[in-house]
Backbone as CSV, one residue per row, in Angstrom:
resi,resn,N_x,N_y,N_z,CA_x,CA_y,CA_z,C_x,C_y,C_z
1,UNK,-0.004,-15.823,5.358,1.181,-15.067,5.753,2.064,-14.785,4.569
2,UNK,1.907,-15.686,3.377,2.956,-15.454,2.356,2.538,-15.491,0.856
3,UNK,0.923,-14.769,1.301,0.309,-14.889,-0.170,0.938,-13.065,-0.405
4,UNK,0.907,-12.771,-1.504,1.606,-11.439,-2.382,-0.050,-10.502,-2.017
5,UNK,1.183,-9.432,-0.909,0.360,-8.780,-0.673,0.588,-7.069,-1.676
6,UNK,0.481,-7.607,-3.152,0.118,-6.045,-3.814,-1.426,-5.699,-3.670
7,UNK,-1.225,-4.426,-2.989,-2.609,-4.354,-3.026,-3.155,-3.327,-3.642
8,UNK,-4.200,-3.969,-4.519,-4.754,-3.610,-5.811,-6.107,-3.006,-5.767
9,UNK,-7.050,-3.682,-5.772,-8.325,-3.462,-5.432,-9.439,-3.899,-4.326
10,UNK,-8.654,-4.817,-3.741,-9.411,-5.662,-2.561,-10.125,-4.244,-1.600
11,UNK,-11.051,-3.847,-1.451,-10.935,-2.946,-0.334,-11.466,-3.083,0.367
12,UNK,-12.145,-4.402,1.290,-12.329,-5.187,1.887,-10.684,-5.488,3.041
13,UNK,-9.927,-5.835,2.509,-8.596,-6.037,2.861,-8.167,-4.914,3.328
14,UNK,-7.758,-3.561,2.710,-6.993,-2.485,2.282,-7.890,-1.572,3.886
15,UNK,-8.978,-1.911,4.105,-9.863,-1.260,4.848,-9.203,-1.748,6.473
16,UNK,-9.268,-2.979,6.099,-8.615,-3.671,7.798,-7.333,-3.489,8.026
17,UNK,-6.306,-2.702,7.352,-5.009,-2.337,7.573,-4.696,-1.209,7.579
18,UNK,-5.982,-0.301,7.130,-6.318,0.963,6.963,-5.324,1.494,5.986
19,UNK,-5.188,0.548,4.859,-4.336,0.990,3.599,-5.328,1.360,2.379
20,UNK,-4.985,2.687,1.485,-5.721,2.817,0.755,-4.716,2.465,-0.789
21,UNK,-5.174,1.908,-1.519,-4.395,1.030,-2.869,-3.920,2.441,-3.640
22,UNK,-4.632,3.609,-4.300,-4.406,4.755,-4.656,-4.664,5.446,-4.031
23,UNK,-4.421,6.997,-4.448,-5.418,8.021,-3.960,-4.038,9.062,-4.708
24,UNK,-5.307,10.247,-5.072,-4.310,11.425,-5.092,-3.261,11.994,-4.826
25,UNK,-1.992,11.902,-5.186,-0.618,12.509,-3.879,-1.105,13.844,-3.695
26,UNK,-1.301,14.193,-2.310,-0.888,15.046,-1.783,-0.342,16.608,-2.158
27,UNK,-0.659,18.090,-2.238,0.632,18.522,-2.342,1.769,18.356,-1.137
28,UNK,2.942,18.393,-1.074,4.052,18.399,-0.004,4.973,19.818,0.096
29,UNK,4.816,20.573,0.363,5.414,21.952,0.498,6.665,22.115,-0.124
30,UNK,7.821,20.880,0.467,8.709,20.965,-0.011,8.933,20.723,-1.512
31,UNK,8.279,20.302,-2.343,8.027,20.334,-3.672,7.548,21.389,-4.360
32,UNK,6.885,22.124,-3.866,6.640,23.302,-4.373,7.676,23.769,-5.795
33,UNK,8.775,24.074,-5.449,9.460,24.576,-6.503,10.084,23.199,-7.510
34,UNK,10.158,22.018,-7.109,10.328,20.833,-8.343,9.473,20.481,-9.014
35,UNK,10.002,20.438,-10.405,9.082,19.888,-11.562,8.303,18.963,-11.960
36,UNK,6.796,18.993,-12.170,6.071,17.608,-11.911,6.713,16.734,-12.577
37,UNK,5.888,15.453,-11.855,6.355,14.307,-12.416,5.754,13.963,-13.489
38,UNK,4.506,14.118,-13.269,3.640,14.005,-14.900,3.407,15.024,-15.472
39,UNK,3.113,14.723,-16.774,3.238,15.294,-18.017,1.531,16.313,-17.603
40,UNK,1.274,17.652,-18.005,0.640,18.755,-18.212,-0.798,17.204,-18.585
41,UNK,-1.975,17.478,-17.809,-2.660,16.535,-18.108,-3.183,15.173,-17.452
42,UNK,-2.319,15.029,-16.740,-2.268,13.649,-16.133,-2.013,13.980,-14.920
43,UNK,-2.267,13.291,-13.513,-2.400,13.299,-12.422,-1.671,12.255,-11.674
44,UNK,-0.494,12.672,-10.499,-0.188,11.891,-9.612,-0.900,10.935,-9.085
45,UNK,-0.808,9.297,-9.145,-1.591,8.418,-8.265,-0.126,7.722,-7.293
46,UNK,-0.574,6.816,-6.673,-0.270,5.969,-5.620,-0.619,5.198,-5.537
47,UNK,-0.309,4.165,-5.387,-0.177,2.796,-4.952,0.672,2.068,-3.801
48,UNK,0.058,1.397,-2.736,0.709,0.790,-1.627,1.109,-0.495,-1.885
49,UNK,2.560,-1.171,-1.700,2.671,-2.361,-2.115,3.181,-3.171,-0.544
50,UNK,2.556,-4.214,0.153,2.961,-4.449,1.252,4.218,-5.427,1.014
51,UNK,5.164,-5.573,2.029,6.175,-7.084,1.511,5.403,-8.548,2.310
52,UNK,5.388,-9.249,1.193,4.608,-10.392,1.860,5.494,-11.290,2.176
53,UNK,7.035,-11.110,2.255,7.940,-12.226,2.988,9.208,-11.078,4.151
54,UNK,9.275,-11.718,4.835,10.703,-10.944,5.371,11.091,-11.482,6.601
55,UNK,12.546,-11.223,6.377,13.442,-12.240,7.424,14.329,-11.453,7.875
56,UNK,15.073,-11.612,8.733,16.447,-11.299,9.324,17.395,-12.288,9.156
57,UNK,18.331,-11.809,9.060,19.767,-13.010,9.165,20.601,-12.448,9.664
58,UNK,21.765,-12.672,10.283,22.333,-12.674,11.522,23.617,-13.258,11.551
59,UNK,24.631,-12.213,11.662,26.346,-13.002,12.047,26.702,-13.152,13.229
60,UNK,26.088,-14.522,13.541,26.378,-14.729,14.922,27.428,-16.413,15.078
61,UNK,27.651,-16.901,14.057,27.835,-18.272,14.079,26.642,-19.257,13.990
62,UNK,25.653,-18.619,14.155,24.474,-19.507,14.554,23.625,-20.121,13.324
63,UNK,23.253,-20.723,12.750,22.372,-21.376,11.074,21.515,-21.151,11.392
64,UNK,20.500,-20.798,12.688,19.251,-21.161,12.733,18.784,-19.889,11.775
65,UNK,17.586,-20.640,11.225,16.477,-19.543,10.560,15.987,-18.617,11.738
66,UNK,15.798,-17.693,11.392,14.622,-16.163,11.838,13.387,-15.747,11.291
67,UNK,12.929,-16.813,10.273,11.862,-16.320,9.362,10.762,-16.073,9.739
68,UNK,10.586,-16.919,11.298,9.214,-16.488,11.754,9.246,-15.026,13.460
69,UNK,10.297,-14.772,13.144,10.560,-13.165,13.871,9.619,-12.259,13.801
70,UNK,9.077,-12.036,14.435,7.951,-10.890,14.477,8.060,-9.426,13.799
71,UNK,9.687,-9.390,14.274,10.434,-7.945,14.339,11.730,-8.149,13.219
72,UNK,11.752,-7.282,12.651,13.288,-7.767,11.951,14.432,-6.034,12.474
73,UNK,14.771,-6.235,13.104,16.212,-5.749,14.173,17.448,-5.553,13.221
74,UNK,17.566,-4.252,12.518,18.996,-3.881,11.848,20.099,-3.123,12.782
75,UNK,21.164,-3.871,12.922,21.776,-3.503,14.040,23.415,-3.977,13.471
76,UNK,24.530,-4.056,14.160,25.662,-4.121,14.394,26.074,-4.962,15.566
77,UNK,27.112,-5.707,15.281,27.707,-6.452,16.742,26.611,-6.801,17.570
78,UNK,25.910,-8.365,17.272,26.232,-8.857,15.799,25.370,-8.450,14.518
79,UNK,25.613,-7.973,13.487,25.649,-7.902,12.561,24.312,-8.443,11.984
80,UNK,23.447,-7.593,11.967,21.941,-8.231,11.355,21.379,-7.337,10.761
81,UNK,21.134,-7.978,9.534,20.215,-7.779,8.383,18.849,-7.782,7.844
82,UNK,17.962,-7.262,7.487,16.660,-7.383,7.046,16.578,-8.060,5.437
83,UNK,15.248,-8.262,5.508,15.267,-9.080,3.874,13.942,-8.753,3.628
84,UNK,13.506,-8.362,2.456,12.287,-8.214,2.106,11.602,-8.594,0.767
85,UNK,11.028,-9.232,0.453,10.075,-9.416,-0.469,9.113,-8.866,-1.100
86,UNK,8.921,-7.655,-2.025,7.061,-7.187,-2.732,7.259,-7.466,-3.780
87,UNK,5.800,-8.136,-4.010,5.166,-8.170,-5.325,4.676,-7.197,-5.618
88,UNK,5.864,-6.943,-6.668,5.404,-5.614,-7.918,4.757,-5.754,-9.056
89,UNK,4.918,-6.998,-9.169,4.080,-7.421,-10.760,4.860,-6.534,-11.301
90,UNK,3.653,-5.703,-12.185,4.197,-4.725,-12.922,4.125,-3.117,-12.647
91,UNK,4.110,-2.987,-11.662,3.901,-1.457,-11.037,4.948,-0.510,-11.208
92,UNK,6.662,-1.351,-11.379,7.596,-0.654,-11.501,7.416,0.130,-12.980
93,UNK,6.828,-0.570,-13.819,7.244,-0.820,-15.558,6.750,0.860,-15.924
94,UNK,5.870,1.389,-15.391,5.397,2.572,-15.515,5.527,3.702,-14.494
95,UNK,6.349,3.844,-13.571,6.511,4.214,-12.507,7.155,5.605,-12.737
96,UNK,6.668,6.590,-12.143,8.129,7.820,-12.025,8.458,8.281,-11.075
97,UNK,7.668,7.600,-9.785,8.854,7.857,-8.365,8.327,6.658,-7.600
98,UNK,9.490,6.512,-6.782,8.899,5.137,-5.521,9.555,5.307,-4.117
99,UNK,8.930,5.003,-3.371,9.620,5.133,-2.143,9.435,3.641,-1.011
100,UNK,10.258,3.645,-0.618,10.806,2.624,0.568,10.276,2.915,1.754
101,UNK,9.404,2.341,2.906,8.813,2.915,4.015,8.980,1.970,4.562
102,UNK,10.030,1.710,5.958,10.613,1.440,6.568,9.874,1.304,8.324
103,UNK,8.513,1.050,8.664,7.941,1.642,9.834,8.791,1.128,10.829
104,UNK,8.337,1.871,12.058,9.072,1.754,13.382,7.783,0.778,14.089
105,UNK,8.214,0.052,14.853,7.324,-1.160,15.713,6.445,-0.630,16.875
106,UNK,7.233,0.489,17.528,6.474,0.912,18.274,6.724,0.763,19.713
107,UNK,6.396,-1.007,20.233,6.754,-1.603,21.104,6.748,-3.239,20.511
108,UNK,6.819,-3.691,21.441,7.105,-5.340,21.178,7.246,-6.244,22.417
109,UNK,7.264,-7.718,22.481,7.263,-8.521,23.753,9.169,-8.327,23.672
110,UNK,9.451,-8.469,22.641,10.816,-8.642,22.749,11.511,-7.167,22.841
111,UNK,11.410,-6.311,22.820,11.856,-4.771,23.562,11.642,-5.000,24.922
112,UNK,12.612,-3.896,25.721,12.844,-4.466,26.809,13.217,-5.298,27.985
113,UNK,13.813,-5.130,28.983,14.375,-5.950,30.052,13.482,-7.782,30.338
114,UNK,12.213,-7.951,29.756,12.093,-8.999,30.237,11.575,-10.042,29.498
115,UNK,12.764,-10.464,28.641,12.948,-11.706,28.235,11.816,-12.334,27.255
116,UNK,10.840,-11.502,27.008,9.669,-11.967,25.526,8.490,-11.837,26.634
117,UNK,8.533,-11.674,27.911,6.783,-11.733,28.597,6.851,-10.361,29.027
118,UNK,6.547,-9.559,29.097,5.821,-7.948,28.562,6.403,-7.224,27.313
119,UNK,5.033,-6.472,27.674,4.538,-5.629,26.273,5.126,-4.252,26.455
120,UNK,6.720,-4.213,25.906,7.392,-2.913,25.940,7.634,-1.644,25.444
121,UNK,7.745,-0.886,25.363,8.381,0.477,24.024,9.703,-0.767,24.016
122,UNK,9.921,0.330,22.380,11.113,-0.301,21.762,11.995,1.291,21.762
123,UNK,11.624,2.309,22.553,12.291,3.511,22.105,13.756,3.691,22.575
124,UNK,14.145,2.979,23.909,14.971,3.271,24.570,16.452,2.385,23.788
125,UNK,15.802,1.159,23.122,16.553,0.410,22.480,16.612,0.884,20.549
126,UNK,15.795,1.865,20.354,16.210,2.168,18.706,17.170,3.755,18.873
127,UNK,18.162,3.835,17.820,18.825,4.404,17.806,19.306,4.751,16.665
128,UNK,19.250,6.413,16.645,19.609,6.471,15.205,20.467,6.418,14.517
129,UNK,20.728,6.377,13.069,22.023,6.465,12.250,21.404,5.604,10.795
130,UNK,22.721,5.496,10.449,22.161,5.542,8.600,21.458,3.675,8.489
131,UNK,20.990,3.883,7.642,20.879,2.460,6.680,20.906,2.610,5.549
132,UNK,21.525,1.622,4.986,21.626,1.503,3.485,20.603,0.428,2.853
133,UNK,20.002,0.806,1.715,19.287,-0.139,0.982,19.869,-0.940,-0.180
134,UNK,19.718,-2.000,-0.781,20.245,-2.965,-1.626,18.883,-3.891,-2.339
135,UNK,19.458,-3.552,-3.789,18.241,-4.883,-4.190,18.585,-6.320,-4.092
136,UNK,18.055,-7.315,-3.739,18.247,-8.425,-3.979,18.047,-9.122,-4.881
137,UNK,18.729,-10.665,-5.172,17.872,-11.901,-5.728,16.725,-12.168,-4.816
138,UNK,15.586,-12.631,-5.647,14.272,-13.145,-4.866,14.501,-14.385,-4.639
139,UNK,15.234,-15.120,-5.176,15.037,-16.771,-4.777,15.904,-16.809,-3.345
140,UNK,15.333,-16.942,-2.043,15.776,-16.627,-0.838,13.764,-17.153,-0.492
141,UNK,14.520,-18.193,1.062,13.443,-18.585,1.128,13.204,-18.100,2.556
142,UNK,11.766,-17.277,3.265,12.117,-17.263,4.704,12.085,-17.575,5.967
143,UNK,11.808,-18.903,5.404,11.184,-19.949,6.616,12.636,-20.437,7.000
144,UNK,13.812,-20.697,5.627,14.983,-21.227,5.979,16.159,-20.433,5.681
145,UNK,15.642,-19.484,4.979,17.207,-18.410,5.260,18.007,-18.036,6.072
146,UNK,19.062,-18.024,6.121,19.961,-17.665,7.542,21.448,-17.146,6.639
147,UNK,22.330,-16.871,7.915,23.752,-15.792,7.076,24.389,-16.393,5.902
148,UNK,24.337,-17.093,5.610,25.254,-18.607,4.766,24.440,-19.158,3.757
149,UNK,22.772,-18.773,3.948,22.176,-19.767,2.859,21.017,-18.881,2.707
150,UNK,20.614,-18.871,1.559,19.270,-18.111,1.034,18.094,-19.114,0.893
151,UNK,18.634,-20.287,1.412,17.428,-22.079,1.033,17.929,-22.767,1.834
152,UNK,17.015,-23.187,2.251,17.574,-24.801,3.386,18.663,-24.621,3.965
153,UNK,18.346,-23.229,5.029,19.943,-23.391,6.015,19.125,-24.360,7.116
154,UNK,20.096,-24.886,8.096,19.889,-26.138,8.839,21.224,-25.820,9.710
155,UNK,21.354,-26.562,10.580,22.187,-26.096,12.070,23.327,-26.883,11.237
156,UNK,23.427,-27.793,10.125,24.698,-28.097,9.655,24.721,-27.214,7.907
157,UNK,24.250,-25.943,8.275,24.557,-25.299,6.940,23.313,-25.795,5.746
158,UNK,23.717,-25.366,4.575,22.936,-25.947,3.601,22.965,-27.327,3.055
159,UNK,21.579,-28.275,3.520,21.291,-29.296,2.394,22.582,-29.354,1.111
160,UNK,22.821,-30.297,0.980,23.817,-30.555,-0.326,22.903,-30.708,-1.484
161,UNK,21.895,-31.803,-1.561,20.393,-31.880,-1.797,20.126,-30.865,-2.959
162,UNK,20.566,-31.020,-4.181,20.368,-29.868,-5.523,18.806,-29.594,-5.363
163,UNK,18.569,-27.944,-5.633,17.277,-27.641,-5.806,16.714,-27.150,-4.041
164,UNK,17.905,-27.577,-2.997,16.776,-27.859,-1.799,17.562,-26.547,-1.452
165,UNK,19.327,-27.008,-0.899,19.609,-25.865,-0.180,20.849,-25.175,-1.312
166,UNK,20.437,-23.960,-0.984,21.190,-23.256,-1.639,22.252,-21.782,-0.883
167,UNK,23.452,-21.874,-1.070,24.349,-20.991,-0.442,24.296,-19.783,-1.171
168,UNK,24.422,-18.275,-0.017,24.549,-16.969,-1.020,25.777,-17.190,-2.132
169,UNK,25.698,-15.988,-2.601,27.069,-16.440,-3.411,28.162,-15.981,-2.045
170,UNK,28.010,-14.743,-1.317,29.134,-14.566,-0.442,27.949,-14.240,1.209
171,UNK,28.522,-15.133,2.278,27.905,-14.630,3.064,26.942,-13.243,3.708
172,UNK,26.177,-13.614,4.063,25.502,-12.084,4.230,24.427,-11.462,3.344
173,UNK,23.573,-12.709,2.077,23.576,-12.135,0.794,24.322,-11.149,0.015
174,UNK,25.416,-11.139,0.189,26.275,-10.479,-0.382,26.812,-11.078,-1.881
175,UNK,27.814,-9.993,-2.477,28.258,-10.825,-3.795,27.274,-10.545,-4.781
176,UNK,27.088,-11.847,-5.840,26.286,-11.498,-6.697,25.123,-11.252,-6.465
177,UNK,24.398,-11.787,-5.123,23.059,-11.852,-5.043,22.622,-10.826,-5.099
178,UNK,23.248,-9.493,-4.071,23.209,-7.934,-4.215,23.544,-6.862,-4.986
179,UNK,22.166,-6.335,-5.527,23.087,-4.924,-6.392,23.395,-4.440,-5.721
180,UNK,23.770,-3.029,-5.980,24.484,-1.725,-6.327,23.218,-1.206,-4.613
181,UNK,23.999,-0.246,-3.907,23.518,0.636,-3.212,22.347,1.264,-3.945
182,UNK,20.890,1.134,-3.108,20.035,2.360,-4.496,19.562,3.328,-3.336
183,UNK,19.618,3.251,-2.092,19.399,4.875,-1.185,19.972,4.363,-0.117
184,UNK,20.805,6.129,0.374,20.951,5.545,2.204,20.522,6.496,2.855
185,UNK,19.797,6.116,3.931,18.870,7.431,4.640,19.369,7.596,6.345
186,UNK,19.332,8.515,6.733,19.599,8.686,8.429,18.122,7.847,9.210
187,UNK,18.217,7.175,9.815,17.389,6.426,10.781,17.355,7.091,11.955
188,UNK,16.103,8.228,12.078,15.654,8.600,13.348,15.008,7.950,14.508
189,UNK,15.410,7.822,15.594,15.002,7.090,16.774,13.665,6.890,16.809
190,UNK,13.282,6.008,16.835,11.220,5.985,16.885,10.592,6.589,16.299
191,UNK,11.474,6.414,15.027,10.414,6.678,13.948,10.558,5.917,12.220
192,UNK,9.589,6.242,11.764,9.821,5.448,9.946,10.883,6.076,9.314
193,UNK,11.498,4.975,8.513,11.982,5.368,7.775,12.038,4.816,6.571
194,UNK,12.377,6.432,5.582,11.688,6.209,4.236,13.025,6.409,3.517
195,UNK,13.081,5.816,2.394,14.030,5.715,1.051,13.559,6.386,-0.437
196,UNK,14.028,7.575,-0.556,13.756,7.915,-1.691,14.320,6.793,-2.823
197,UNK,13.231,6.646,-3.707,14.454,5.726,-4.813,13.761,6.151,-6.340
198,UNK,13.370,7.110,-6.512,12.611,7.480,-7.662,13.952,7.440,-8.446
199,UNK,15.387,7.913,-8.366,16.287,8.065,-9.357,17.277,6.886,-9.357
200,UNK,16.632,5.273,-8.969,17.003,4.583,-8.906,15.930,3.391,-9.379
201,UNK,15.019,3.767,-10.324,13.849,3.179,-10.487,14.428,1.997,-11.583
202,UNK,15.367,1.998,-12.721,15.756,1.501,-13.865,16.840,0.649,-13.145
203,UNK,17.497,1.093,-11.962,17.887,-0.291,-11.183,17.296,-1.191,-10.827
204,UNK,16.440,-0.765,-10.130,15.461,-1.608,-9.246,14.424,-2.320,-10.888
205,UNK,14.206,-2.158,-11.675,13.356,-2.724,-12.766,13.947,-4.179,-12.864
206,UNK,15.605,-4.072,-12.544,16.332,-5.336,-13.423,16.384,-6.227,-12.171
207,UNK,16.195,-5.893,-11.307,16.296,-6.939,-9.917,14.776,-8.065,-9.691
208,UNK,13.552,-7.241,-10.948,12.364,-7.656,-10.721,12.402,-9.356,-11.333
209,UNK,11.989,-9.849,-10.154,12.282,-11.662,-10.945,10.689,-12.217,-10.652
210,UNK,10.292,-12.333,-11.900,8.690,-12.885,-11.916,7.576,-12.316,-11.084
211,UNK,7.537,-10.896,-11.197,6.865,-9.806,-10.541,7.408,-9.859,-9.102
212,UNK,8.433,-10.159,-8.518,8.782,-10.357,-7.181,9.855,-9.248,-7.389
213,UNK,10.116,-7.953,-6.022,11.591,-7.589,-6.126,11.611,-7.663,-4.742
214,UNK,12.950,-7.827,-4.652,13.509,-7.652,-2.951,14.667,-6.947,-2.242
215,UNK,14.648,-6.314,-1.547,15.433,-5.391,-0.864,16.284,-5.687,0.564
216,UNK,17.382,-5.323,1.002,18.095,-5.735,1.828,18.072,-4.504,2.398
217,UNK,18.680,-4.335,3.824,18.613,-3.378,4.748,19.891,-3.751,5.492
218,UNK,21.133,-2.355,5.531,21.712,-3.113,6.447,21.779,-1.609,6.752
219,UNK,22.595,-2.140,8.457,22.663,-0.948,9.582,23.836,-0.024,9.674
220,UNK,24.234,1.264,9.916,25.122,1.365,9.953,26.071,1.029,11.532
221,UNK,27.049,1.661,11.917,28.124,0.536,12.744,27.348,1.125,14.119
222,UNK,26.395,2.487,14.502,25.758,2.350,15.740,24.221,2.735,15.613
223,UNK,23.578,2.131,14.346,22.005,1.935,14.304,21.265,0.792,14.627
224,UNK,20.706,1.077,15.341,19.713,0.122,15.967,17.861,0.514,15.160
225,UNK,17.536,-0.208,14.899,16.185,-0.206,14.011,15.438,-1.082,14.447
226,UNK,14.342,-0.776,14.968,13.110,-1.971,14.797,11.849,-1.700,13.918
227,UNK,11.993,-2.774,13.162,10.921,-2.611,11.813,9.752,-3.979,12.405
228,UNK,8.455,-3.601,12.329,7.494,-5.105,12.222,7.501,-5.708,11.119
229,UNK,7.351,-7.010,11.417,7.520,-8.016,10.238,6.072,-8.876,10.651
230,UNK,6.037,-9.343,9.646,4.771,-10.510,9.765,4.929,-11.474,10.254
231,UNK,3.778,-11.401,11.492,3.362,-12.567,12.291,1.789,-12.876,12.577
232,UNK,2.021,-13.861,12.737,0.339,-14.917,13.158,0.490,-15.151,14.797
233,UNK,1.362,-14.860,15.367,1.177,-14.772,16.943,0.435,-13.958,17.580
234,UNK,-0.645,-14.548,18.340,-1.550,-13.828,18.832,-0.933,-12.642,19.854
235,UNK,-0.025,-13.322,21.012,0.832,-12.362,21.436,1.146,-11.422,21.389
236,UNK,2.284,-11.120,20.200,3.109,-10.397,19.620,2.107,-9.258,18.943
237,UNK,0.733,-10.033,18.221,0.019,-8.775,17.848,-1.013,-8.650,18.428
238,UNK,-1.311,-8.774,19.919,-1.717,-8.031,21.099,-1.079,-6.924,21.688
239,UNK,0.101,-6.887,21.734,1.342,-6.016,21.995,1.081,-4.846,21.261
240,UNK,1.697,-5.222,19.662,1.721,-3.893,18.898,0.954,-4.238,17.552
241,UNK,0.540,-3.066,16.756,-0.208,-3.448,15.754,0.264,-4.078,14.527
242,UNK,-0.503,-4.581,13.822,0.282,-5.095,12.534,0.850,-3.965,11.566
243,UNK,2.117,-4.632,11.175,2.593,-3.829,10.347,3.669,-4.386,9.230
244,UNK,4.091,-3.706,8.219,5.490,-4.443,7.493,5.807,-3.491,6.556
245,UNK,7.236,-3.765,5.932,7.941,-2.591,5.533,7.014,-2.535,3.998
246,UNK,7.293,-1.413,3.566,6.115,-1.538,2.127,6.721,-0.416,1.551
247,UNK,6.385,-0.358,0.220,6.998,0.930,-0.565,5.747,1.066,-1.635
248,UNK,5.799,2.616,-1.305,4.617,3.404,-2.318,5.353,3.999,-3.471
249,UNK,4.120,3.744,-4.639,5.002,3.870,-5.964,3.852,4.933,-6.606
250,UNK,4.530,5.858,-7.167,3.841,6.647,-8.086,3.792,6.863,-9.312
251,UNK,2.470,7.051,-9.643,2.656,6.730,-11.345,1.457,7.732,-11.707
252,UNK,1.319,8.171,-13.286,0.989,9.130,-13.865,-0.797,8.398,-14.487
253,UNK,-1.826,9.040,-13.924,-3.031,8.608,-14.601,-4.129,10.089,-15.370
């Protein structure tokens, strides 16, 4: 569940998620009249990078962790957040556009009127409006993260315990832990959503901590979002298919 899913060459793997590691971009119509990205010579590739950690956290009063959430839910009142983890290694270092892909869940046990036992749409409950993206610190753990602690939150807050639990700098991962805004996109009802961040690439380089970068998601004051997150519940992925937020990066070969 939390081995680094860049995916490179496995295509064995890449085949059962029906992800392909490169391939040619595309032309896209609307590009037509903008200037390539590579140089006279060289050819658009792609690369899929999956996030191999991600959590929600939540202003509810409550410490408990969310790390093993199926779904991670960006919403308002109360106040919940996404967290994400990819291993980039080094994919950024050469990069000249990237994008943020945000999927929609689809359905879920937890959409809908009854309480986690059926298999619902999530359409009636997603709703659109903006989200904003943010890079994070990677040291955030997501088995124990919660609003107050990026390590060893616990129903009495963080471990005192040096090394074990550790507090954001300002609730919310907020503060230092978070850069700078790097895209905000309109969130259409039941459907993906994507983050341009190609002109935000030399931000996102400095957030990279030991080939790890990570991204925050928050909602605006009436968006409702359901994104899949990684799970091992047989359940949950009987329901709907596997999925997790991932960002494709393009680079010049």
């Amino acid at each position: 569940m939390r081995a680094f899913a860049v995916v490179l060459a496995v295509t064995g793997c890449n085949q059962l998620v029906g992800i392909e590691d490169t391939w040619p971009r595309p032309p896209v119509d609307a590009e037509i009249d903008a200037p390539p990205l590579c140089p006279e010579g060289k050819n658009e590739q792609r690369q899929t990078i999956l996030a191999f950690a991600d959590t929600t956290i939540i202003d509810d009063g409550n410490a408990q962790p969310h790390g093993d959430t199926p779904e991670v839910l960006l919403r308002r009142d109360p106040f919940q957040i996404g967290l994400w983890k990819f291993g980039v290694a080094n994919a950024l270092d050469t990069a000249v556009d990237a994008e943020l892909v945000l999927p929609y869940i689809l359905r879920e046990l937890d959409c809908g009127p009854s309480a986690g036992t059926v298999c619902a749409s999530c359409d009636a409950d997603d709703v659109s409006g903006p989200i904003t993206i943010y890079p994070l610190v990677s040291t955030w753990d997501e088995a124990t993260a919660n609003w107050d602690c990026r390590s060893g939150g616990s129903t009495n807050g963080c471990p005192s315990k040096p090394g074990v639990g550790v507090k954001w700098d300002a609730p919310g991962a907020a503060g230092a832990d978070r850069g700078p805004a790097v895209a905000t996109t309109q969130h259409v009802s039941a459907s993906d959503t994507h983050f341009p961040l190609g002109s935000q690439l030399a931000v996102l380089r400095q957030w990279v901590d030991t080939g790890v970068l990570s991204m925050l998601g928050a909602a605006g004051d009436a968006t409702r979002a359901w994104v899949p997150a990684q799970t091992t519940s047989p359940d949950h992925l009987a329901c709907r298919p596997p999925g997790v937020a991932r960002i494709e990066v393009t680079y010049c070969e």
